[in-house]
N, C-alpha and C positions, 0 to 999 in steps of 0.2 A: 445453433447459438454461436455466436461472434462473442469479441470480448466486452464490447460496448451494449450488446444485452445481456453478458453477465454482470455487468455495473449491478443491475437493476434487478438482480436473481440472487447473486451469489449470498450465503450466509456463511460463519463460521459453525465450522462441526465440530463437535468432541465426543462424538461416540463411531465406532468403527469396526466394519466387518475386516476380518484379519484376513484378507483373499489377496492374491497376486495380481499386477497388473501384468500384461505383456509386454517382454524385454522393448517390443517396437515403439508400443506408450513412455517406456522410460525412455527411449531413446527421443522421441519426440520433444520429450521434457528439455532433455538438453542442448535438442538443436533450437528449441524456439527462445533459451534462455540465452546461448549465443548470439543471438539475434537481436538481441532486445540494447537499445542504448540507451544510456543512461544517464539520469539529469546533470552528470559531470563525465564524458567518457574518457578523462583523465584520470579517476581513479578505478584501480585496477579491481575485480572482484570472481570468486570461484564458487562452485555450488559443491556437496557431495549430496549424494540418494544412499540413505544407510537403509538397508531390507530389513524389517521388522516383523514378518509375515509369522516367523518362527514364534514371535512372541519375547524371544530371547534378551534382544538390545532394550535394555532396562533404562530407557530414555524414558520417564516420566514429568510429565509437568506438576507444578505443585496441585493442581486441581485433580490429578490423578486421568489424566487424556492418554490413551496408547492408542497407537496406529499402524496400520501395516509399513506405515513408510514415514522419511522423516528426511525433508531435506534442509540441509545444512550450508550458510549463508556464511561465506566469508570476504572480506575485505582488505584493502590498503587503512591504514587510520592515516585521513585527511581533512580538510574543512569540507563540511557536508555531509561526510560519507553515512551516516544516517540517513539522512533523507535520499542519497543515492540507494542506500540499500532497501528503503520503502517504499520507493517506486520501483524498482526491480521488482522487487516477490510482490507486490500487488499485483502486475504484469503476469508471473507467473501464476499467484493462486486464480487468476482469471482465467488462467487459458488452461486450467486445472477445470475449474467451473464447464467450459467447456466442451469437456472430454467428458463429464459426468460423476468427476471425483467432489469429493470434500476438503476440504484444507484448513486449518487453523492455526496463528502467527502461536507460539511457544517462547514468554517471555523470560529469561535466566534461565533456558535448559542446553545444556553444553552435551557434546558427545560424550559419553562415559567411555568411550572406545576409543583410542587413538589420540592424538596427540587436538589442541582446541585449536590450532594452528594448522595452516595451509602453507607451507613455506612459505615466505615473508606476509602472507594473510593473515587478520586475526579473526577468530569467529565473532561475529555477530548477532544472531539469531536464527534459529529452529522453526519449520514450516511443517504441521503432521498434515499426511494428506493421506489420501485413500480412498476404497468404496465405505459410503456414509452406511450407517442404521436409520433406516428414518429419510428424509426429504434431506438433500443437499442445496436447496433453492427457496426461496419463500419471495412472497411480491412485494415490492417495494413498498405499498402501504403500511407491510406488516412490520418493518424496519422502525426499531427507537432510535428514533433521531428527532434532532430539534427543525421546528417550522426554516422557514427560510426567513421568514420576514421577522424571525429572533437572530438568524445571524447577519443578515444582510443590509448596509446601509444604500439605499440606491440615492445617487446623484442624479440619474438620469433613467428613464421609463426604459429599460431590457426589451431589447428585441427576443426572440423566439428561442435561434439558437444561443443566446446569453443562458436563456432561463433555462435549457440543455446540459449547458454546461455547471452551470450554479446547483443542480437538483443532483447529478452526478458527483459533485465535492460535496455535497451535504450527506451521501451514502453512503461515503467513505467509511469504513470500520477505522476504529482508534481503541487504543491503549485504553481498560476501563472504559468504552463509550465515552470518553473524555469529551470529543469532537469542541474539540480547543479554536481552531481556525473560526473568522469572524470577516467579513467581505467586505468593504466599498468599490459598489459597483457603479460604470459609469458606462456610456453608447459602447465602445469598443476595449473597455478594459478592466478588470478587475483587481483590487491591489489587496493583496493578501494580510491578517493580521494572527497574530498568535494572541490569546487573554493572555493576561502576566498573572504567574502565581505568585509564591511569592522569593522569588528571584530575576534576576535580572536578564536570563540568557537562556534557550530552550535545551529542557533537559534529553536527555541521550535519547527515548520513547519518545517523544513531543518531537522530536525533529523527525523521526520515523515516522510519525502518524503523519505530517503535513509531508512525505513523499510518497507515501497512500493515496494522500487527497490530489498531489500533481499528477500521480499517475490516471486518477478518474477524468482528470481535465483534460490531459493530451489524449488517452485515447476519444473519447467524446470528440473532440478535435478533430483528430483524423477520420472518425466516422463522416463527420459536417461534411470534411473537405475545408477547414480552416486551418489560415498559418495560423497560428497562436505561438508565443515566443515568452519563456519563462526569463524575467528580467529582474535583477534587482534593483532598484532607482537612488540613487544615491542623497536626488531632491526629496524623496520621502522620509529618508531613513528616519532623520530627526522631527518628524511630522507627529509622531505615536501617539493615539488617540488615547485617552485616559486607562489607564490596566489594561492596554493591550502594547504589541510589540510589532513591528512591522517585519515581515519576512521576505518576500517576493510580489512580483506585480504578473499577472496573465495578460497579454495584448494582444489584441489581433494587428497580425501586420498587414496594412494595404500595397 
């Protein structure tokens, strides 16, 4: 399995065999996260791997999820740096997926151990991962998610790999199954829209979710063998279609 047929496998888990991985799988962990760039690689970001195996590191989500392991997401505070940090750990819980772990985003759970802070990083958010109880995979049919032809306005008839790429942002996992993001699609381009709740500006999670959903589209991308080039258009900005918000455009470059 590759990451780009983990798009289409991967689920979130919350139940967990408390077993160890091998020091060499952690270590993997953090050379494929050095590796990874990210949709700004102007802001700067660090991971830690807290061992929970003992049971001990009383890192609980409110839903009560414990996991042998628990890795911890920290950042520069910049413009974006949400959405840099959700396409980073999508990245990673793929290449989790992978390997054969489970993984599930952990939202307001801070280390209870150590300082929330990375020297001049702030924490962000908590990723539990580990060996699953149960199936860590299920088939994409089996995914609640909305039709496509409830999020998508097409301008123009999708070629093949459009409709690759458009089926991969629609798997995206989000905040509450929110799956906020809404498309007008057109021959070689897609311009991305946020629904509007009721604010004017995407909240801290809503900008995370829609760095989930870039990170399904570039890797899909690089599977095709497509430039694809994340742009913001400055002619759309003020285009917003009725209660939605305009965020980014996906192009293919020729």
């Amino acid at each position: 399995m590759n990451l780009y047929e983990a798009i289409f496998l991967r689920k979130s888990v919350r139940s967990y065999e408390m077993e160890a991985v091998s020091n060499e799988l952690l270590q993997e962990i953090r050379d494929f996260y050095s590796q990874i760039e990210g949709l700004n690689p102007g802001i700067r970001t660090d991971i830690s791997i807290i061992d929970n195996t003992n049971g001990k590191n009383k890192i609980m989500h409110l839903l009560g999820i414990k996991a042998p392991y628990y890795l911890v997401f920290y950042s520069e505070e910049k413009d974006l740096a949400q959405m840099n940090a959700g396409y980073i750990l999508e990245q990673l819980g793929l290449f989790l997926c992978t390997r054969g772990l489970g993984t599930c985003f952990l939202g307001n759970v801070k280390p209870k151990l150590g300082n929330p802070h990375k020297g001049n990083l702030k924490f962000v958010i908590t990723m539990a991962f580990g060996k699953s109880k149960g199936a860590y995979t299920r088939k994409a049919v089996e995914a609640r998610r909305m039709d496509l032809k409830d999020l998508c306005v097409y301008k123009e008839v999708p070629r093949q790999w459009m409709k690759q790429l458009l089926e991969a942002a629609r798997l995206a996992p989000s905040s509450m199954n929110s799956q906020p993001w809404r498309f007008v699609v057109y021959d070689n381009r897609i311009h991305v829209f946020a629904k509007k709740h009721n604010m004017n500006h995407l909240g801290r999670y809503e900008e995370m979710n829609f760095g989930i959903m870039f990170s399904h589209l570039m890797v899909v991308a690089e599977e095709l063998w497509l430039d694809v080039d994340l742009i913001r258009l400055e002619d759309i900005t003020h285009k917003n279609f009725p209660n939605n918000q305009y965020v980014l455009s996906a192009i293919l470059r020729t």
